[in-house]
C-alpha positions in Angstrom: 17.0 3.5 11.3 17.0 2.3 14.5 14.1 -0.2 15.5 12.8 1.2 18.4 9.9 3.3 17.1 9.3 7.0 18.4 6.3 5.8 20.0 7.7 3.4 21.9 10.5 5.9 23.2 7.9 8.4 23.6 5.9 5.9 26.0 8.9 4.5 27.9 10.3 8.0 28.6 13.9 7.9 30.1 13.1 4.1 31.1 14.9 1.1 29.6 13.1 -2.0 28.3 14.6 -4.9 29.2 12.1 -7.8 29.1 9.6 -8.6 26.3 6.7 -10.0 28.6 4.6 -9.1 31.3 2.6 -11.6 33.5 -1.2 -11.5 32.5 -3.1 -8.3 34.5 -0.2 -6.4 35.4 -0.3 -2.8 35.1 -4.1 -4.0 34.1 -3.7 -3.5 30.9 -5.1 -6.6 29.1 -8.3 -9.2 29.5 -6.5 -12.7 28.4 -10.0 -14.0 27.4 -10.1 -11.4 24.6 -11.0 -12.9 21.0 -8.5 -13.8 19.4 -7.6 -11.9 16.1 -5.8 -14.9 15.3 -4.4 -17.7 17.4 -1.5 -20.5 17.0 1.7 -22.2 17.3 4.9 -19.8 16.7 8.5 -21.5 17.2 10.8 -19.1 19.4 14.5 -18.8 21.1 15.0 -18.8 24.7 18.4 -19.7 26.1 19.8 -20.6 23.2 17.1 -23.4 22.4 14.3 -23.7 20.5 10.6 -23.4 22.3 7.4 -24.3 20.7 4.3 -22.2 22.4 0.7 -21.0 21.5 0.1 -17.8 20.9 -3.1 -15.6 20.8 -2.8 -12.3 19.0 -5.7 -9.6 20.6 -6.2 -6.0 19.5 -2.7 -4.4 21.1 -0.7 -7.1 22.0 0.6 -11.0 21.9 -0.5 -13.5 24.5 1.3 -16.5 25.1 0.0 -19.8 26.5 1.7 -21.4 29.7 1.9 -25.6 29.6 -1.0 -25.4 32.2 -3.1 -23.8 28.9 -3.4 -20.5 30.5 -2.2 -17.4 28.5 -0.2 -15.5 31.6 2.8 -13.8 29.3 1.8 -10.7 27.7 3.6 -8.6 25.1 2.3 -4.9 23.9 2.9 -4.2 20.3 0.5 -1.6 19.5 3.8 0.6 19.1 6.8 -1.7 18.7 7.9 -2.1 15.2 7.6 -5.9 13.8 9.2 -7.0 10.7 8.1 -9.6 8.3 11.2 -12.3 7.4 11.7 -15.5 4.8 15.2 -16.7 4.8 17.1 -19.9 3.8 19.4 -21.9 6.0 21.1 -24.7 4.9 17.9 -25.6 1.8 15.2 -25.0 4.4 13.3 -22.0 3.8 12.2 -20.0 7.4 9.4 -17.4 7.8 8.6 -15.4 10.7 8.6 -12.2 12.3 10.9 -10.0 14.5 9.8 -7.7 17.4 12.4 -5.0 18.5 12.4 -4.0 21.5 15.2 -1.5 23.0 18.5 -3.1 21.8 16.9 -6.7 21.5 14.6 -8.7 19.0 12.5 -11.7 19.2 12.1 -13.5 16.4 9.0 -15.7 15.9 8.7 -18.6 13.2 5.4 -19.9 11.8 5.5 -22.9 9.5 5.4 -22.0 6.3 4.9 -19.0 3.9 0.7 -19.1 4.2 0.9 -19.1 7.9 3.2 -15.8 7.7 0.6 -14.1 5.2 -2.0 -14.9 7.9 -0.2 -13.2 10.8 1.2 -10.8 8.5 -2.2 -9.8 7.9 -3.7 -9.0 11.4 0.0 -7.7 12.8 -0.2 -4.8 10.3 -3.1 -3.7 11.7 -1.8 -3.5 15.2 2.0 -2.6 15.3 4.6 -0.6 13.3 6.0 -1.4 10.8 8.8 -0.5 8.1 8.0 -2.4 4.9 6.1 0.0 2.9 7.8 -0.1 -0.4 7.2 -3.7 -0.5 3.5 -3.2 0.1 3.0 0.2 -2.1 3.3 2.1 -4.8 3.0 5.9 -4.4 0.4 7.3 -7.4 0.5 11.4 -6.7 0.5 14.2 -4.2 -3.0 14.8 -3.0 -1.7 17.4 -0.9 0.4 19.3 1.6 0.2 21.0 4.9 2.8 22.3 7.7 3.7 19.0 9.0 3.3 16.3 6.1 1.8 15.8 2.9 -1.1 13.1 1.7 -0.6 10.8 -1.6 -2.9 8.4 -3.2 -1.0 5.0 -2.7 -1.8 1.3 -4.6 -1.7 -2.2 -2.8 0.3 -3.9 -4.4 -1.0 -7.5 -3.6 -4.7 -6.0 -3.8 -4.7 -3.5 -6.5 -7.0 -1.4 -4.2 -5.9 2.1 -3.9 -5.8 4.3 -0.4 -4.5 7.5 1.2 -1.3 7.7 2.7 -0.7 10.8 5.1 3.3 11.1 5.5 4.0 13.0 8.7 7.8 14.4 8.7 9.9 13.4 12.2 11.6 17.0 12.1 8.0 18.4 12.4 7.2 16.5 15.6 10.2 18.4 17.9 7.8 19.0 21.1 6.1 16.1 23.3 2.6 17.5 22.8 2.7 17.3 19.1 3.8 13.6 19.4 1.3 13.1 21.6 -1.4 14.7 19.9 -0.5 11.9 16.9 0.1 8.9 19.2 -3.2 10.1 20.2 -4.3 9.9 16.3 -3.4 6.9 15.9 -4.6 4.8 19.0 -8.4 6.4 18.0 -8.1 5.8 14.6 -7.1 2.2 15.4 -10.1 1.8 17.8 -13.0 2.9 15.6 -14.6 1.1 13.2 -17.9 2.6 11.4 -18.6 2.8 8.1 -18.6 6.8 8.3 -15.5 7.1 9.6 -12.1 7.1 7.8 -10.1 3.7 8.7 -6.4 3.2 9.5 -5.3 0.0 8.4 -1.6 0.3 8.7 0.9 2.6 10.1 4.6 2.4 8.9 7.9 4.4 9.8 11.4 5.0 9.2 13.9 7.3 9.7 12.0 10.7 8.1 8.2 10.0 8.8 5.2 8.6 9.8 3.1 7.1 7.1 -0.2 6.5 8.1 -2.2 4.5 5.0 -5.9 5.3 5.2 -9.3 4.9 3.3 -9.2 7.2 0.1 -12.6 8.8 -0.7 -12.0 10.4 -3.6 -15.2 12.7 -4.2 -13.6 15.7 -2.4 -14.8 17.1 1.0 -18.4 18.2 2.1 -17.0 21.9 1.6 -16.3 21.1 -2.1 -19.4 19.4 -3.2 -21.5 22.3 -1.5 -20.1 24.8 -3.9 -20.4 22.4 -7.1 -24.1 21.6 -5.8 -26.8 24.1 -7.4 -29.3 23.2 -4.3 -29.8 20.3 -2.0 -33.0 18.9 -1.5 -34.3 18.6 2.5 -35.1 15.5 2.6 -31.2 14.9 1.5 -30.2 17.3 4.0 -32.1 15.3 6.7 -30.8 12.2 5.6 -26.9 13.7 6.1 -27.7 14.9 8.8 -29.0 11.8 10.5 -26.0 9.8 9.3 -23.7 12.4 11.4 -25.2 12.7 14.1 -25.3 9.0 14.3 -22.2 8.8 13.8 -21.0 11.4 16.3 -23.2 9.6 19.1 -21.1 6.7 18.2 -18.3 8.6 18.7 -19.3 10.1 22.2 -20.8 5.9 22.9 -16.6 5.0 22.3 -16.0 7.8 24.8 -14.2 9.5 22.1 -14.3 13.2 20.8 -13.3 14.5 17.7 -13.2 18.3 18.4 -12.5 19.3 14.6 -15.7 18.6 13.1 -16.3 20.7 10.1 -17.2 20.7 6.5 -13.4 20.6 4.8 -13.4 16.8 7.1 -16.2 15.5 5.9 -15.1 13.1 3.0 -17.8 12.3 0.2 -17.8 8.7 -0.4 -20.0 8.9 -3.7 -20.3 11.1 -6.7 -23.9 11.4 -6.8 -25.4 10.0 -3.2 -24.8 13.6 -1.0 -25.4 11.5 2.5 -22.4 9.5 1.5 -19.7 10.0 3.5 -16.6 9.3 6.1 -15.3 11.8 9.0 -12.1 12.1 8.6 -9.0 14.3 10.4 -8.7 12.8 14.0 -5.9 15.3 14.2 -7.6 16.6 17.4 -9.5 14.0 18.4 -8.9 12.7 22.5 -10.4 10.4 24.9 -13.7 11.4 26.6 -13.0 12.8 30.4 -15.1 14.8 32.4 -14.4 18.2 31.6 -11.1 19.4 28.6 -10.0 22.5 28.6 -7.4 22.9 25.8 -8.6 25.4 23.2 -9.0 24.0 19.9 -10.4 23.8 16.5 -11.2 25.9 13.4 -12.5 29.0 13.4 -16.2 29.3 12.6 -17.2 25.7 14.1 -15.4 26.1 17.5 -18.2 25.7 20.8 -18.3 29.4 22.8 -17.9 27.4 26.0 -14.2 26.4 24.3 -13.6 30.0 23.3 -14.8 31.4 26.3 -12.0 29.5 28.4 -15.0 27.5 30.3 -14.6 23.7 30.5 -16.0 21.8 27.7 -17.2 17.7 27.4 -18.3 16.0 24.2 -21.4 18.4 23.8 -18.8 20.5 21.8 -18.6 18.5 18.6 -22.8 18.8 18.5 -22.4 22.3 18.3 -19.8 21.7 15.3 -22.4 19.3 13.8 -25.0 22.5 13.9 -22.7 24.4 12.0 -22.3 22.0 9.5 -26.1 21.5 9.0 -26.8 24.7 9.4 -24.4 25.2 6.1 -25.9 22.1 4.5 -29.6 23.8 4.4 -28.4 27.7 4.5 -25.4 27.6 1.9 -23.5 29.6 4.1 -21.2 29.6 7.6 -23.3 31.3 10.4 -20.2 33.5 11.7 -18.2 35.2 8.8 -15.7 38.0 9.2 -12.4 39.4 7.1 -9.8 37.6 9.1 -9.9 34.3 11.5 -10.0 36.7 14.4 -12.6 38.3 13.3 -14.5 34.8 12.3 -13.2 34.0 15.7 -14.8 37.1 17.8 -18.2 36.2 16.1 -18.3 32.3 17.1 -17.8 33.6 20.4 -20.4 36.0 20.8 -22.6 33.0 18.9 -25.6 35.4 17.4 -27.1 32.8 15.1 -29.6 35.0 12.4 -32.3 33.2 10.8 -33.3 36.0 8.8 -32.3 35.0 5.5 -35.0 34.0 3.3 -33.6 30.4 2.7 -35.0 29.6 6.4 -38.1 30.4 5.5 -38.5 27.9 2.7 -37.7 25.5 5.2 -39.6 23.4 7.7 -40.0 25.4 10.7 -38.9 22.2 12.7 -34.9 22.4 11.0 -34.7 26.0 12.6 -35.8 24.4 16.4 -33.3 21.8 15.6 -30.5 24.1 14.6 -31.3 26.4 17.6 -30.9 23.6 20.0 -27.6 22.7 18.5 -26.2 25.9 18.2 -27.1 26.6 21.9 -24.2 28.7 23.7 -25.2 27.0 26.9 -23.4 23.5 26.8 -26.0 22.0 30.0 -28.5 23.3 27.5 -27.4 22.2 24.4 -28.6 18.6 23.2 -26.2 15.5 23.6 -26.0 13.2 20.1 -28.4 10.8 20.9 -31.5 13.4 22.6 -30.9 15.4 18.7 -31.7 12.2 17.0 -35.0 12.0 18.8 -35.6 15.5 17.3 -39.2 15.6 15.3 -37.1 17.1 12.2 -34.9 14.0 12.2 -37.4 11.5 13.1 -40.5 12.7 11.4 -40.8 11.3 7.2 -43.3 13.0 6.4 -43.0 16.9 4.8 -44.6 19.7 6.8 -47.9 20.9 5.6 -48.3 24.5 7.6 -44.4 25.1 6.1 -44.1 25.8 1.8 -41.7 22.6 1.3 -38.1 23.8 0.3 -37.6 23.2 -3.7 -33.9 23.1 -3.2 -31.3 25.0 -1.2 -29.3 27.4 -2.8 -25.5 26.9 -2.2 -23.0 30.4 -2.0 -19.9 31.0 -3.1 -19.8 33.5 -1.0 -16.6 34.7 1.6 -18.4 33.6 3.9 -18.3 29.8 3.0 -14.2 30.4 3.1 -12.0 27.8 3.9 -10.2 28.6 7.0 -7.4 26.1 8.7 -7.0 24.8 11.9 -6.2 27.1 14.9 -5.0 25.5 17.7 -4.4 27.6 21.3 
């Protein structure tokens, strides 16, 4: 394959790459007093002689110090694919590491095989790289869609066991999907939260993408809502606490997932319900002012997006009242035959709290629902004003309310399982 990754090619456009290094705050790209992820001596080749230098490895990149003690070089590598090396010359053993750029590499040396597993280490998380059959073992299929499939891999070193989501090359032929999962990747490599799905390592060559994730394998929210007989309240409470809290760290990391729903909600435990990771960042972009691309799944989408208005992060809390709202009621607010017709009904956003299930309820999980699932975005509550709700905050049961004895889950059509629809 050729090294130059499709990231990198995607990011440097028509331009060639000539040099490796930048000086420290050009294009402002990096903060050289960053912690270090790690930090040492690495042995490279620079006109044809050998140069010793210190080198500080941050979260994108590769800092290297001058002889004044300053780190002024800078090299990116958050999409430049590194390989890992050991070779023998003349009874000495070498390890190191190579970083292609364009038609060039530099090749880096540490001192021995322990210092190579330590950079090895925190380089996977950062770059690209093209050893994955020396680091896996493929288990099964865990499934399939349009543009890749997802198999449960093994660690070979660890033993531990994790999803892999192979995206195919030939199904990334426009810019926009190859920016939608450069976009993936760079937010999945930013967050760290214990209820969202981690990226540890991103691989490629010549067919695909292979993306190697946490595997929670307890199904989706969807699936354990139709094996549940009823879910207690308080539970429900519980869940819903954990996602809004984790949405408002989300929205804090100026990020917005804009595919919020039940099918990417990833049970983490068999028998704890408000166990869980978000997952599917498929969609997911960078907090601006105002977005205006339509997107999402049918059911869960904001009116505001539907409606062709400009929409900001309030979108995914109006996702996260659909999901609640299916958590307590055991059913999706806006059903039809068809996604258009599921489609048509989000947009006209008539919310019914008829059914007799909402009246077995606290009185307070309808005013929080309501706020939520407010068509108005400027009136709709941001993550961190819903976890100030009484409903979330308040531990004790409602006395004027009959307490709910459990919540009855359907199998109805309308808790169908519909797929993405992007506009």
């Amino acid at each position: 394959m050729s090294l130059v990754s499709m990231f990198t090619e995607f990011l440097m456009g028509t331009k060639s790459e000539e040099q490796l290094w930048i000086t420290t705050g050009e294009k402002g790209t990096l903060n050289s007093n960053e912690p270090a992820l790690i930090q040492g001596s690495l042995t490279y080749i620079k006109n044809s002689s050998l140069k010793v230098k210190i080198f500080k490895l941050i979260h994108n990149g590769l800092l290297r110090q001058s002889s004044q003690g300053d780190f002024t070089k800078f090299t990116e590598l958050s999409w430049r694919i590194v390989e890992f090396f050991s070779e023998s010359n003349e009874g000495r053993d070498k390890f190191g590491f190579s970083v292609f750029y364009s038609s060039f590499k530099t090749d880096f040396y540490v001192k021995n095989e322990t210092e190579l597993l330590l950079w090895k280490e925190k380089l996977e998380g950062i770059c690209i790289c093209t050893d994955f059959p020396d680091n896996f073992v493929v288990i099964k299929k865990l499934g399939a869609g349009k543009s890749g499939e997802v198999f449960l891999v093994e660690d070979l070193h660890t033993r531990k066991e994790y999803a892999m989501k192979c995206i195919k090359k030939n199904t990334i032929l426009s810019e926009r999907k190859l920016e939608s999962l450069y976009n993936e990747i760079k937010i999945m490599r930013s967050l760290n939260h214990p209820n969202i799905v981690k990226l540890h390592k991103v691989y490629e060559n010549e067919k695909c993408i292979k993306m190697i994730l946490d595997y929670c394998p307890f199904g989706t929210l969807y699936s354990r809502l139709l094996s549940r007989k009823k879910i207690d309240e308080s539970v429900a409470k519980k869940f819903s606490r954990r996602l809004l809290e984790t949405v408002d760290f989300l929205h804090g990391n100026r990020i917005m997932h804009r595919d919020i729903k039940l099918e990417n909600i990833l049970m983490t435990s068999d028998s704890d319900d408000t166990s869980f990771k978000i997952g599917d960042f498929g969609l997911s972009c960078e907090v601006h002012n105002t977005h205006y691309l339509r997107c999402g799944s049918p059911g869960y989408v904001a009116p505001e997006i539907l409606r062709d208005k400009k929409y900001n992060h309030k979108a995914d809390i109006f996702s996260c009242g659909i999901v609640i709202f299916a958590l307590i009621g055991g059913y999706l607010p806006f059903t039809g035959e068809n996604p258009n017709e599921i489609l048509l009904n989000n947009c006209k956003c008539k919310i019914n709290f008829e059914d007799k299930i909402w009246k077995k309820v606290s009185y307070l999980v309808v005013d929080l629902l309501s706020e939520l699932l407010e068509p108005n975005p400027e009136l709709r509550p941001d993550a961190a004003e819903a976890l100030l709700k009484q409903w979330i905050i308040r531990k004790k049961k409602i006395k004027e309310k009959s307490p709910a004895t459990g919540i009855f889950i359907s199998e109805s059509p309308a808790f169908g399982n519909v797929n993405i629809l992007t506009y």
